[in-house]
C-alpha positions as protocol buffer text, in pm:
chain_id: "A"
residue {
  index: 1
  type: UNK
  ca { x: 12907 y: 13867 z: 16609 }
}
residue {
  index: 2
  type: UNK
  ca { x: 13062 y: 14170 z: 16769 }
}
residue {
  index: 3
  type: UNK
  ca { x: 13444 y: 14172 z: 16715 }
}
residue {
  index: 4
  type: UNK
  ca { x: 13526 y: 14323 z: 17017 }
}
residue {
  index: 5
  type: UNK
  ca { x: 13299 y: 14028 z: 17249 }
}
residue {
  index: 6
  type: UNK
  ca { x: 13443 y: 13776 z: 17064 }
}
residue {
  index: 7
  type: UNK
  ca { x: 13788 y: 13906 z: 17037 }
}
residue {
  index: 8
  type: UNK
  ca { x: 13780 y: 13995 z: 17423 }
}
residue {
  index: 9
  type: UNK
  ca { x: 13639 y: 13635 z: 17469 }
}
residue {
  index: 10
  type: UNK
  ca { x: 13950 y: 13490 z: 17271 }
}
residue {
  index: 11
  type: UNK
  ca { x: 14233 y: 13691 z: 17375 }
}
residue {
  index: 12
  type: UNK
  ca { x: 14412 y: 13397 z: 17594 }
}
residue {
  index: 13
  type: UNK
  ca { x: 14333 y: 13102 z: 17385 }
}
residue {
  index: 14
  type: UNK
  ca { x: 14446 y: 13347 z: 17069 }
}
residue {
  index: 15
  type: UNK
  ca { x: 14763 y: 13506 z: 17284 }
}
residue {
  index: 16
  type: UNK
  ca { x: 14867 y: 13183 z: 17444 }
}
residue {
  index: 17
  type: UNK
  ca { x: 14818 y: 12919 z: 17162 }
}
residue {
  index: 18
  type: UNK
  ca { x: 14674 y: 13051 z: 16830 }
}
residue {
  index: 19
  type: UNK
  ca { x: 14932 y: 13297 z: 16739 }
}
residue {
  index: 20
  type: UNK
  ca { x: 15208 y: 13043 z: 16787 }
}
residue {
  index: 21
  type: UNK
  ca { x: 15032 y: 12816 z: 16494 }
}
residue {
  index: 22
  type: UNK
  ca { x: 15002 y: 13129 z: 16322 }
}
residue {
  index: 23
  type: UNK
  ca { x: 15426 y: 13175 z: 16362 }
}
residue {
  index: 24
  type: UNK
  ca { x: 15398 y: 12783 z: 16207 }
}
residue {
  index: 25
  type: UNK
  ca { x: 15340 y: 12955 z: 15857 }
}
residue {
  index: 26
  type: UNK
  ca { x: 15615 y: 13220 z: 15845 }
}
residue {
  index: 27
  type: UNK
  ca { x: 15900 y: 12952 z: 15800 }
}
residue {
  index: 28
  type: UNK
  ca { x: 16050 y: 12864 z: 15442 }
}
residue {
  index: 29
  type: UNK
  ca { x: 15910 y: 12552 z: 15379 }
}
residue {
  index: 30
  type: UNK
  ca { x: 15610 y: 12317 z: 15560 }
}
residue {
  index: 31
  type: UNK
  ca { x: 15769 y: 12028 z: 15633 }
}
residue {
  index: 32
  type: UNK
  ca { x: 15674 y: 11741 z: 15894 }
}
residue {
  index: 33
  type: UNK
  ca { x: 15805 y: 11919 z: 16183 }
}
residue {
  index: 34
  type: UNK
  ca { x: 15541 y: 12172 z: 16112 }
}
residue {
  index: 35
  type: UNK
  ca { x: 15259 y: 11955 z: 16072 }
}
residue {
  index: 36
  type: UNK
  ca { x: 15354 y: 11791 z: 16406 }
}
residue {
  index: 37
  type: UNK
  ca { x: 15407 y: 12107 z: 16627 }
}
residue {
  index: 38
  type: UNK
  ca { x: 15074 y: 12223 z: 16447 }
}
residue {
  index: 39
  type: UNK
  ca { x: 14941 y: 11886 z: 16591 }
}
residue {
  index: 40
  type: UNK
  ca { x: 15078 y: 11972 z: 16965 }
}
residue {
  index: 41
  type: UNK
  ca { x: 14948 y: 12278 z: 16967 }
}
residue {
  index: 42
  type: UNK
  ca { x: 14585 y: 12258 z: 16853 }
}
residue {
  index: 43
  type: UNK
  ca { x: 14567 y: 11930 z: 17139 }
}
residue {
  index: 44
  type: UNK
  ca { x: 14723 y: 12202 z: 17384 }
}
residue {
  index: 45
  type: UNK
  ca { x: 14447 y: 12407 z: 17286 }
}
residue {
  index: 46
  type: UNK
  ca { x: 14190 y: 12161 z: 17407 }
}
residue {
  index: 47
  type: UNK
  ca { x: 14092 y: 12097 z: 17042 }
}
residue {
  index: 48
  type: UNK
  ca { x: 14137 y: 11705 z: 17101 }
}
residue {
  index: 49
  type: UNK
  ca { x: 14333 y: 11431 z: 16965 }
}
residue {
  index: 50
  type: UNK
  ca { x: 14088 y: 11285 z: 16755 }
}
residue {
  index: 51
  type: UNK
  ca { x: 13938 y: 11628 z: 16616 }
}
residue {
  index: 52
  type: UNK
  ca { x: 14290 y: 11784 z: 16553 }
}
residue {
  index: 53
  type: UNK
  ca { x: 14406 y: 11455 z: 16352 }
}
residue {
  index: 54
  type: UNK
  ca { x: 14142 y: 11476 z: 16151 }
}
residue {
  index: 55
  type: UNK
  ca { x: 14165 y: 11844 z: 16101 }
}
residue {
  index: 56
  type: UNK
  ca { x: 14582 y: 11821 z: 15990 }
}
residue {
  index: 57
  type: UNK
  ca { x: 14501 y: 11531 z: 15773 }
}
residue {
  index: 58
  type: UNK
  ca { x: 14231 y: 11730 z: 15590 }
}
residue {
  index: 59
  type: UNK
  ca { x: 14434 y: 12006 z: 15578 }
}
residue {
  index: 60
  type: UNK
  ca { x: 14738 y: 11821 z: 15470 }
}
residue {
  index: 61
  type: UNK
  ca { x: 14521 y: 11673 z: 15142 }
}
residue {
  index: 62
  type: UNK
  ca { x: 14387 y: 11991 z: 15071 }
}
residue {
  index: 63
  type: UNK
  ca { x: 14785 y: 12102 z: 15026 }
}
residue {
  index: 64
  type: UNK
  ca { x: 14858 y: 11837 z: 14805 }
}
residue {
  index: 65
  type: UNK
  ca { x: 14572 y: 11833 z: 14553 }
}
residue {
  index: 66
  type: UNK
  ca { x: 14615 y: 12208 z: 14572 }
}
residue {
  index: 67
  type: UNK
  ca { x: 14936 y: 12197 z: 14513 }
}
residue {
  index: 68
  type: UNK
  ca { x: 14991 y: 12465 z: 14785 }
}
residue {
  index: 69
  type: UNK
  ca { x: 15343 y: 12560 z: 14926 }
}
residue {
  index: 70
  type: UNK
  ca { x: 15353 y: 12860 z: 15058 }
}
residue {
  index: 71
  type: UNK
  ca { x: 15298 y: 12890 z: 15432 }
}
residue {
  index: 72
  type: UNK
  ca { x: 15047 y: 13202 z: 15408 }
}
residue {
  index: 73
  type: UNK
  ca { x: 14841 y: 12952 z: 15170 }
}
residue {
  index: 74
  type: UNK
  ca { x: 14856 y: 12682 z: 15379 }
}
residue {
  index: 75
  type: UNK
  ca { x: 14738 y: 12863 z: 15704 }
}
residue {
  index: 76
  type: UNK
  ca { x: 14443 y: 12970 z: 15454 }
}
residue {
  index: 77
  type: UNK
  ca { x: 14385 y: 12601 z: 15413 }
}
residue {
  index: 78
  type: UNK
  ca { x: 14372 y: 12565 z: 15821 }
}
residue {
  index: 79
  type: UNK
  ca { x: 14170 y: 12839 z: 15858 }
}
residue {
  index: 80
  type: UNK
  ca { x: 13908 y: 12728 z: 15557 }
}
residue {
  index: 81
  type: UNK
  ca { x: 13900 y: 12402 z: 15743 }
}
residue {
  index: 82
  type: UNK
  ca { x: 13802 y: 12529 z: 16077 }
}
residue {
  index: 83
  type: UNK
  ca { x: 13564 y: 12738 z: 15922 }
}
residue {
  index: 84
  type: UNK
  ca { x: 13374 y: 12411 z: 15772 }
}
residue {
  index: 85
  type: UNK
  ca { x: 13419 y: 12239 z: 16102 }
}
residue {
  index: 86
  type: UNK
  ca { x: 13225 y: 12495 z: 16279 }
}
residue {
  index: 87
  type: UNK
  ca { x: 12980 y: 12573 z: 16031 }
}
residue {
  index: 88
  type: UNK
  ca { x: 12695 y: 12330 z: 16139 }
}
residue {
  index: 89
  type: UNK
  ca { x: 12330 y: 12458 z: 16101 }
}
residue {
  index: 90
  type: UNK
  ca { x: 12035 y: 12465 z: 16328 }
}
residue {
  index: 91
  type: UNK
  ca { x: 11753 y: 12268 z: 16216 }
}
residue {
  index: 92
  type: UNK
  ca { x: 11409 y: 12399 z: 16177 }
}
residue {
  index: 93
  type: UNK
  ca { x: 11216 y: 12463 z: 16540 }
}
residue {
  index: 94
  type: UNK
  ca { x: 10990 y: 12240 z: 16562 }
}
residue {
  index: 95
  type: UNK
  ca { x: 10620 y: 12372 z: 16573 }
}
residue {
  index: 96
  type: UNK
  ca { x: 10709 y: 12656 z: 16313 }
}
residue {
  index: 97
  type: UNK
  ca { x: 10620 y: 13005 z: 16460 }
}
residue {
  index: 98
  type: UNK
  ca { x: 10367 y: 12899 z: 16739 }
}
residue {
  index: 99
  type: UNK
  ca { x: 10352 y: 13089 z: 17054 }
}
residue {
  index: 100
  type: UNK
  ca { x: 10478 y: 13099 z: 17315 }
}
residue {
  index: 101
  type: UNK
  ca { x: 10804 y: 12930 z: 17167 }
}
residue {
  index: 102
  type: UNK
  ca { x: 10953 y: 12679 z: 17461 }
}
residue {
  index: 103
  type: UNK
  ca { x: 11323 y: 12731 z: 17541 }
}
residue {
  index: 104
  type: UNK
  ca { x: 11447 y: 12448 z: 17783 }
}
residue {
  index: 105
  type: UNK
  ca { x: 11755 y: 12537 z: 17937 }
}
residue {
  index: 106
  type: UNK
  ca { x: 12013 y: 12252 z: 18093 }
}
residue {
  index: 107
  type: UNK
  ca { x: 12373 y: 12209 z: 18179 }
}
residue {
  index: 108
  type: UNK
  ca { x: 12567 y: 12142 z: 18510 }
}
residue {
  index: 109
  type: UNK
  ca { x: 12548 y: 12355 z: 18839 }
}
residue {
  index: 110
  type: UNK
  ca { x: 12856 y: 12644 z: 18766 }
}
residue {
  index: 111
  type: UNK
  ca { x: 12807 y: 12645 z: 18442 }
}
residue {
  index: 112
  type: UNK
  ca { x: 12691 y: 13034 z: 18429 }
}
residue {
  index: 113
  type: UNK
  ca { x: 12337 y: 12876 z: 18324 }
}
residue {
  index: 114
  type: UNK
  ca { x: 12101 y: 13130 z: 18493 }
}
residue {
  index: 115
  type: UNK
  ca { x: 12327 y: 13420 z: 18381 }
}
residue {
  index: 116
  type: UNK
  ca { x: 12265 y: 13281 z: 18064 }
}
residue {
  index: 117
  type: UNK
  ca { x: 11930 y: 13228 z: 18066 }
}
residue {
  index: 118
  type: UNK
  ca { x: 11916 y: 13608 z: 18205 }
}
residue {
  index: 119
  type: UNK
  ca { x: 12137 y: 13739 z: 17861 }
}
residue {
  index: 120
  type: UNK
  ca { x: 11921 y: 13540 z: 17614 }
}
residue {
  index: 121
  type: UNK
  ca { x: 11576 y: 13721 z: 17788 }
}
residue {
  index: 122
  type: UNK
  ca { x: 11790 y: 14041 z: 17767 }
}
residue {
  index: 123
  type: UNK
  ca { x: 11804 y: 13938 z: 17433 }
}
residue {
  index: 124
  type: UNK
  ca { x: 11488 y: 13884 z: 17358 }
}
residue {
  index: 125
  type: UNK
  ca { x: 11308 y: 14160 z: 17466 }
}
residue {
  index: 126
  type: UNK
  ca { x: 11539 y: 14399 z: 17317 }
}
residue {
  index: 127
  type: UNK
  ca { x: 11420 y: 14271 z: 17017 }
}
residue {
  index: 128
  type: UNK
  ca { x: 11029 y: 14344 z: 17116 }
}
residue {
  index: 129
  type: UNK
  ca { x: 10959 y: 14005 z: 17241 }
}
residue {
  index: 130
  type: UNK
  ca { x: 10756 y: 13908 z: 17583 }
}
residue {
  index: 131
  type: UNK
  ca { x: 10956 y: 13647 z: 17757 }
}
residue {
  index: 132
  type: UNK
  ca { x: 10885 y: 13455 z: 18080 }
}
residue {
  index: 133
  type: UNK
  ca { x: 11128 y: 13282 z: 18294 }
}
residue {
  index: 134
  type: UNK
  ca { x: 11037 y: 12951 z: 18425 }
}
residue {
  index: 135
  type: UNK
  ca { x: 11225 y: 12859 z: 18765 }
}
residue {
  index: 136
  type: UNK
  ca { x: 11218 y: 12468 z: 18726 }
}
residue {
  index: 137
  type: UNK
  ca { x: 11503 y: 12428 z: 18934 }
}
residue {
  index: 138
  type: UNK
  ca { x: 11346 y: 12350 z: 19221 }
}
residue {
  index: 139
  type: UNK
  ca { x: 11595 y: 12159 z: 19466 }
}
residue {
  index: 140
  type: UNK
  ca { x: 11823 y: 12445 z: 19502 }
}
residue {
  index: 141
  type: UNK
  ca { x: 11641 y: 12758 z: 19667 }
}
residue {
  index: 142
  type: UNK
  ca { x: 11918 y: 12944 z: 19575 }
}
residue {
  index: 143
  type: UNK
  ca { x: 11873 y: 12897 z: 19192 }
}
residue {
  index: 144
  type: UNK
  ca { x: 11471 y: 13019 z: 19265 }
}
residue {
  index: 145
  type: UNK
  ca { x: 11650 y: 13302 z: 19392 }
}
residue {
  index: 146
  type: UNK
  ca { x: 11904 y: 13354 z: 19164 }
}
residue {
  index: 147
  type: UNK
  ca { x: 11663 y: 13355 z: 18885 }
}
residue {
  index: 148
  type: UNK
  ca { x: 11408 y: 13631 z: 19066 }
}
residue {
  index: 149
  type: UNK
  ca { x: 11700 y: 13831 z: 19081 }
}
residue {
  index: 150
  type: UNK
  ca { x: 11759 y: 13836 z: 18705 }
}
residue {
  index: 151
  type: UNK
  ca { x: 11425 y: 13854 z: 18632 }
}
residue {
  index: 152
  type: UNK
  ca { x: 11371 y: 14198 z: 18823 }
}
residue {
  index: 153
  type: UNK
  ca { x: 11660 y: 14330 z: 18663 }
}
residue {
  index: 154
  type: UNK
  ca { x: 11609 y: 14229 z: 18316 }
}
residue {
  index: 155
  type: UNK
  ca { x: 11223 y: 14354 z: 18336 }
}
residue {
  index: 156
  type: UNK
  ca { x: 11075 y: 13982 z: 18273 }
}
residue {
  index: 157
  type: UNK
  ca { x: 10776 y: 13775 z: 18501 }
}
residue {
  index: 158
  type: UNK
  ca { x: 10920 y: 13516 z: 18681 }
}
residue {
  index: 159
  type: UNK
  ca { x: 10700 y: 13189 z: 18736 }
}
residue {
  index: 160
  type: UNK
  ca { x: 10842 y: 12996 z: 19032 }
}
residue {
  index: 161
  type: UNK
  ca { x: 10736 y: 12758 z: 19354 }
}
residue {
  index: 162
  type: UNK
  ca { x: 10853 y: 12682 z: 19727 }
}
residue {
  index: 163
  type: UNK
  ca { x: 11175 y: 12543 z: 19724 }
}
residue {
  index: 164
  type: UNK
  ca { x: 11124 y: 12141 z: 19711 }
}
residue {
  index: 165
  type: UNK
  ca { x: 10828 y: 12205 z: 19453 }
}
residue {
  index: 166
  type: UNK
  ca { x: 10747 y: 11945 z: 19157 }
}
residue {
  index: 167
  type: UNK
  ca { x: 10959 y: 12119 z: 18861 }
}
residue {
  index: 168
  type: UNK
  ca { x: 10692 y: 11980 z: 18600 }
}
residue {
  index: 169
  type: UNK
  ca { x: 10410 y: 12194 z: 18832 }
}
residue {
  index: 170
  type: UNK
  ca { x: 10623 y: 12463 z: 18765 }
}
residue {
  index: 171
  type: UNK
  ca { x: 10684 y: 12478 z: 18366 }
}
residue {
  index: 172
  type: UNK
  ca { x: 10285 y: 12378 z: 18333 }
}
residue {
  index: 173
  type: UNK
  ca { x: 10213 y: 12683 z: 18520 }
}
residue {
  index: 174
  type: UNK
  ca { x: 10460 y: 12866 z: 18311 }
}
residue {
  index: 175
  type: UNK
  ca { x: 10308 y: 12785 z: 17997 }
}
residue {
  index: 176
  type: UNK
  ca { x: 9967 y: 12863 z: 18140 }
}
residue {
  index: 177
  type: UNK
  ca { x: 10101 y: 13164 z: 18251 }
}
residue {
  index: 178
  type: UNK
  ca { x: 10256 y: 13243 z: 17909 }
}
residue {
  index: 179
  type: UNK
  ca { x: 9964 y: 13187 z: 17738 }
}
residue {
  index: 180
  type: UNK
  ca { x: 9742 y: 13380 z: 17917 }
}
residue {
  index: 181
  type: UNK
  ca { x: 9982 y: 13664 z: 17911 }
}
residue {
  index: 182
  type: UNK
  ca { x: 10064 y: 13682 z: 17512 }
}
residue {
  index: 183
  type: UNK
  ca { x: 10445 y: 13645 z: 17623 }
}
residue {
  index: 184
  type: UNK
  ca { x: 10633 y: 13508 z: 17292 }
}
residue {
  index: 185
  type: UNK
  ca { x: 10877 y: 13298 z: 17480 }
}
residue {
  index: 186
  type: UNK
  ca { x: 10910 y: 13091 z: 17789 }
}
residue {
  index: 187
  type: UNK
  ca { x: 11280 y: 13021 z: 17922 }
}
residue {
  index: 188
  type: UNK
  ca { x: 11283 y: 12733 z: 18096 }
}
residue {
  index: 189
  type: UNK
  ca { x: 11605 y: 12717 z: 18443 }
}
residue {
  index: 190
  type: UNK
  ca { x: 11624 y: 12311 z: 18519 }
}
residue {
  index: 191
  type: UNK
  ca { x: 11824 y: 12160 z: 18765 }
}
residue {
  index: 192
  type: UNK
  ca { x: 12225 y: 12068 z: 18708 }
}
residue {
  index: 193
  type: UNK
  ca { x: 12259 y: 11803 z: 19051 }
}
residue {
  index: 194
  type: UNK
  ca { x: 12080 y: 11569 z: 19190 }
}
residue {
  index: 195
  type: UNK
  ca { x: 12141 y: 11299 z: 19359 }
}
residue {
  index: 196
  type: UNK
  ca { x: 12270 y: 11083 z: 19055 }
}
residue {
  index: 197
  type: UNK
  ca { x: 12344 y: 11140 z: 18676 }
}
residue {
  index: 198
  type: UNK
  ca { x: 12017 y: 10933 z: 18625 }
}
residue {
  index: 199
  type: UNK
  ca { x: 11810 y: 11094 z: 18861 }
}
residue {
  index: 200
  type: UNK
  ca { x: 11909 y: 11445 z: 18690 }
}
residue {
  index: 201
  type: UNK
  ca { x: 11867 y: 11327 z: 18359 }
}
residue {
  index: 202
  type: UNK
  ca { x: 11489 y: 11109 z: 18437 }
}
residue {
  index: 203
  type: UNK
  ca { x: 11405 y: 11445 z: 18586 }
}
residue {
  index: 204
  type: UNK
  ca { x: 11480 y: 11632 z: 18221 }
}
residue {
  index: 205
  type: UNK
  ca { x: 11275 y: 11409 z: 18042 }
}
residue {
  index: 206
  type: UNK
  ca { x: 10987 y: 11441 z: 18232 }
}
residue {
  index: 207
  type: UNK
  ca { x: 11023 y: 11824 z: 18172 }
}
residue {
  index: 208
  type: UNK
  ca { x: 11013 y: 11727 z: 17840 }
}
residue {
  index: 209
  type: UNK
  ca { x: 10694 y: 11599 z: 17869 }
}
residue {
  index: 210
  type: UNK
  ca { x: 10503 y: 11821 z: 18054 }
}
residue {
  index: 211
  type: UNK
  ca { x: 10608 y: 12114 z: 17826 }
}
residue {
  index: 212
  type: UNK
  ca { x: 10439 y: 11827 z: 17518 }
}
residue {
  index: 213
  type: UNK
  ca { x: 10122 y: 11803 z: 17702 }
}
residue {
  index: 214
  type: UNK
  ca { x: 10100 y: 12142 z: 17699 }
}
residue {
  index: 215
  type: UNK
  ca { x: 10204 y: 12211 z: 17313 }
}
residue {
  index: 216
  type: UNK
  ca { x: 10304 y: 11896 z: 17113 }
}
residue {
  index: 217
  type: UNK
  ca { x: 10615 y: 12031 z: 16988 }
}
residue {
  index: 218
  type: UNK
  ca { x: 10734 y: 12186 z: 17286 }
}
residue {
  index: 219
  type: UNK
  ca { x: 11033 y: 12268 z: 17385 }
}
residue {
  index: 220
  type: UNK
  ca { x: 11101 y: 12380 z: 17069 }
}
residue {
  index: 221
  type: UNK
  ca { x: 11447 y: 12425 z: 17117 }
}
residue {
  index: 222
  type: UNK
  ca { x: 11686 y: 12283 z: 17403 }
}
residue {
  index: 223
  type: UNK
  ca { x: 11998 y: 12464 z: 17476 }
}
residue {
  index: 224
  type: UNK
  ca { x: 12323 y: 12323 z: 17668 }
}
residue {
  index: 225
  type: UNK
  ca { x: 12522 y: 12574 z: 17844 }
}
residue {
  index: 226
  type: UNK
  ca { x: 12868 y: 12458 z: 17846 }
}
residue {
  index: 227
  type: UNK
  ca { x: 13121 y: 12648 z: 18046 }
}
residue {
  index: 228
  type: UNK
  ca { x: 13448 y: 12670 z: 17864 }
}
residue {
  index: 229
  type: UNK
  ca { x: 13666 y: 12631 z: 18110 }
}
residue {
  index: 230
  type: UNK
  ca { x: 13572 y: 12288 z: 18143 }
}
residue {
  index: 231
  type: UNK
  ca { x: 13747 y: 12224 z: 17809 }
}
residue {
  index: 232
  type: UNK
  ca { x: 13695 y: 11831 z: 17753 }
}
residue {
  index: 233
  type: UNK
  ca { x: 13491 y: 11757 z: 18047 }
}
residue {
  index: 234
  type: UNK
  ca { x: 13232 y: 11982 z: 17870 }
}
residue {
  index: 235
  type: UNK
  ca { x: 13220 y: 11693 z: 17540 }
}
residue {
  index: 236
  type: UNK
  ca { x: 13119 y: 11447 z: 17855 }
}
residue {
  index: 237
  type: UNK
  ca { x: 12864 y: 11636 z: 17992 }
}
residue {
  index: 238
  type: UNK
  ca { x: 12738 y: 11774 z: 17647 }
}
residue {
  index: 239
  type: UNK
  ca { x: 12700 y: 11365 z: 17555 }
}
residue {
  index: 240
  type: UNK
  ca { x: 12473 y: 11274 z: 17886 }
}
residue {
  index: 241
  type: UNK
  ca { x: 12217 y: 11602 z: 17784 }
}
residue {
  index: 242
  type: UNK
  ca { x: 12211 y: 11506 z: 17490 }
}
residue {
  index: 243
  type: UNK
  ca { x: 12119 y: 11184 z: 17537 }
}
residue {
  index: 244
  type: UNK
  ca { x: 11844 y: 11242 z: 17786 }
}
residue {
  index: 245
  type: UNK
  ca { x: 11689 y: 11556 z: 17601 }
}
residue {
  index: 246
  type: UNK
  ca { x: 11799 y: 11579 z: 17245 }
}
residue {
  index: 247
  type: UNK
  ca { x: 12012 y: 11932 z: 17276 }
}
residue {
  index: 248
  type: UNK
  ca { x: 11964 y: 12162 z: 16926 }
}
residue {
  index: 249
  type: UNK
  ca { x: 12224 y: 12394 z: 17040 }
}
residue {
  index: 250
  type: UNK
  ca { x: 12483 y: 12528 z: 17264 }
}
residue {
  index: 251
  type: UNK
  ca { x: 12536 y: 12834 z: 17468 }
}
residue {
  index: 252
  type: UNK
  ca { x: 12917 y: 12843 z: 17502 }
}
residue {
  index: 253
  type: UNK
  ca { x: 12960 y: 13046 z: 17862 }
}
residue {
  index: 254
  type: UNK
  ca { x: 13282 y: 13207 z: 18042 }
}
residue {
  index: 255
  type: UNK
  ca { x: 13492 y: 13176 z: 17696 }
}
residue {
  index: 256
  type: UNK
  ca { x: 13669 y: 13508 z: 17817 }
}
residue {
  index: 257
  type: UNK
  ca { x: 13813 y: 13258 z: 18106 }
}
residue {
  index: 258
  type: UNK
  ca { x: 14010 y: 13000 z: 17943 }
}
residue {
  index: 259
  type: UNK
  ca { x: 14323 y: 12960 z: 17739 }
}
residue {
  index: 260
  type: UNK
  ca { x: 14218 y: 12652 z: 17556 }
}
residue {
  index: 261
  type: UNK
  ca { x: 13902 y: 12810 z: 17300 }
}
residue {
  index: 262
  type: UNK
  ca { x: 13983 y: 12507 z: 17089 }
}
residue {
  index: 263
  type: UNK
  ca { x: 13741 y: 12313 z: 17258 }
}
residue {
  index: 264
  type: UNK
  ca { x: 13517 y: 12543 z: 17034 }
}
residue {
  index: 265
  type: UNK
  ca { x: 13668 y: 12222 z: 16750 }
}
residue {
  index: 266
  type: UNK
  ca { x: 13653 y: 11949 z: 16916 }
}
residue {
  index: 267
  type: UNK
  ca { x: 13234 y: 12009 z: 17034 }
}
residue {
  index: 268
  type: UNK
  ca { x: 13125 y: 12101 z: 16681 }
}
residue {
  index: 269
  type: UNK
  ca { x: 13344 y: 11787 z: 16501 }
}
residue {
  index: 270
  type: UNK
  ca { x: 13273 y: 11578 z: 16803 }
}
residue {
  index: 271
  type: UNK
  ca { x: 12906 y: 11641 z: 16898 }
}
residue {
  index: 272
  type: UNK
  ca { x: 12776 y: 11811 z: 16562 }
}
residue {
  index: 273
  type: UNK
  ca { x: 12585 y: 12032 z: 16752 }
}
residue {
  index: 274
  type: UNK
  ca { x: 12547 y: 12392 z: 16661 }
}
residue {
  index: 275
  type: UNK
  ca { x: 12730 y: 12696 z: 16873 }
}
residue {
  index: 276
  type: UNK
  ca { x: 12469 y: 12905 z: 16908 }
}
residue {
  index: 277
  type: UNK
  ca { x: 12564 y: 13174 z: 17138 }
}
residue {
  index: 278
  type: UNK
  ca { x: 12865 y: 13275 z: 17349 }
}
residue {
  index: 279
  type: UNK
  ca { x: 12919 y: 13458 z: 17649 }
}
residue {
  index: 280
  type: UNK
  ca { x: 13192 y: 13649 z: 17746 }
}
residue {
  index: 281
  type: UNK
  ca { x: 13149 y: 13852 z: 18147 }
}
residue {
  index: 282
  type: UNK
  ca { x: 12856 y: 13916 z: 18331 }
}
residue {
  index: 283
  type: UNK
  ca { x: 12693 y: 14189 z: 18169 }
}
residue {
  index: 284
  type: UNK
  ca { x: 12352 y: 14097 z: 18020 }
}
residue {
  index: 285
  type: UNK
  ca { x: 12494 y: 14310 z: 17665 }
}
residue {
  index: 286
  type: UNK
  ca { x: 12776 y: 14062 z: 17702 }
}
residue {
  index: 287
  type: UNK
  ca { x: 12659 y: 13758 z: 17480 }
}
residue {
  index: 288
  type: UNK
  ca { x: 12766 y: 13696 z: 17093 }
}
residue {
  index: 289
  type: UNK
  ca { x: 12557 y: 13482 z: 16816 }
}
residue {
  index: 290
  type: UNK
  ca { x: 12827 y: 13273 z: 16721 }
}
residue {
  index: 291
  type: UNK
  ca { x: 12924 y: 13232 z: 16327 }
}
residue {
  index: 292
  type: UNK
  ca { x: 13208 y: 13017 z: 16254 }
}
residue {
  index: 293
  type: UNK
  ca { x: 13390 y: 13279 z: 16028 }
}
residue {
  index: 294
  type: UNK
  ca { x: 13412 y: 13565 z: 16243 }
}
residue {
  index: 295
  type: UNK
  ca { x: 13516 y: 13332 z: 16519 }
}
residue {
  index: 296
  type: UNK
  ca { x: 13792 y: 13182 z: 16302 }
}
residue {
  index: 297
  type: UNK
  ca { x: 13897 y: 13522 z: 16221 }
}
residue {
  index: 298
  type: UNK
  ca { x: 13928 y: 13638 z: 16596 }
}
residue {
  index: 299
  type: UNK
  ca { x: 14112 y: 13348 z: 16701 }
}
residue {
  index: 300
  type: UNK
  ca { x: 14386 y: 13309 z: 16457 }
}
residue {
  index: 301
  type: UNK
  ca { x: 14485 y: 13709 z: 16343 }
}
């Protein structure tokens, strides 16, 4: 992960919060005015009441069977602990190497999704692969639009319908399309509103479907962009996704535009669902893999 992206993405959550627990471990001793002002801080950090007690009370029996005292030591211990907390793996991707490799893409309207969608194609063609975008969300013309746009500028074919279109037409055409085309990947854009929670999520599982007719394993991997700022409204949202189309990972968006990163915690302990990425700005260069150590590391020094 790039340590300036990440550090950039950071800087509030580290300036605002994370340096104060840091300050926690100067003092003399660690008493139980420590542990409970570490306790305030990591829930004013959006890490969550129920994640952050079980982080201090893991942290806190790793200091006594360790026998640890000093406070450099036991901000070691915090940061070890964090580390494991984050440090969830991807399965395998279902289907194995098969091509083209199905990427649905879900989350709320003004959650960055489409920007996102546009920095993982960046991505991926950087690294020599042929990627099509698939614009399945086909209520808002807008979001047909949106995604052209990106499309032309990252350098990728677009597959898309009128406004109003059957989304399932449109990812069976863009697997067609794939196919026909030798592109490696297909990028699925879906729909964040519609008229009910329901409705949205019915309308995610019949993606799902259409993209198994076409390959039985498909999507092979289904990614929730969460906007950061959202802080424990994302958890919510992440739960009724995953519900309705078994996420594998995350796309953590806008983390250079909130104070409370913590919320980093509280979806990994929470959810146990892989950070995959993380975007910080608008640039299509600006997007980080996310490993849990370097992230640790940029948030607490």
């Amino acid at each position: 992960m790039p340590d300036n992206l990440i550090k950039q993405g950071l800087k509030r959550s580290r300036d605002i919060w994370f340096d104060r627990v840091a300050r926690l471990f100067d003092r003399p001793a660690i008493d139980d005015g420590v542990w409970g002002e570490l306790e305030e801080l990591l829930i004013s950090a959006d890490v969550g009441v129920a994640t952050t007690e079980g982080l201090v009370q893991k942290v806190k029996q790793r200091v006594r069977e360790e026998k640890i005292s000093q406070g450099l030591l036991v901000r070691a211990a915090l940061e070890a602990e964090m580390v494991g907390m984050l440090k969830l793996e991807a399965g395998p991707v279902p289907g194995g190497e098969a091509l083209p490799k199905v990427i649905l893409v879900v989350g709320v309207n003004g959650c960055g999704k489409t920007t996102s969608i546009a920095k993982l194609a960046y991505r991926s063609k950087r690294e020599g692969r042929k990627v099509i975008l698939a614009a399945a969300d086909t209520f808002r013309a807008a979001a047909i639009d949106q995604l052209k746009y990106w499309g032309e500028k990252v350098g990728v074919d677009v597959v898309a319908h009128r406004p109003g279109a059957d989304p399932g037409a449109v990812v069976f055409d863009a697997l067609e399309a794939a196919r026909s085309r030798g592109a490696h990947e297909v990028i699925i854009d879906t729909a964040g509103r519609l008229h009910t929670k329901f409705n949205l999520m019915e309308e995610l599982k019949k993606l799902r479907r259409v993209a198994s007719r076409v390959d039985n394993a498909a999507p092979h991997e289904v990614i929730l962009v969460l906007d950061a700022t959202t802080g424990q409204n994302g958890l919510t949202q992440a739960r009724y996704f995953t519900e309705a189309v078994a996420v594998s990972g995350i796309f953590l968006s806008k983390l250079d535009g909130t104070a409370k990163g913590g919320i980093v915690l509280a979806i990994c302990d929470e959810l146990k669902i892989p950070i995959q990425f993380v975007g910080v700005g608008e640039k299509l260069e600006d997007l980080a893999l996310f490993d849990a150590e370097s992230f640790v590391q940029a948030l607490c020094s």
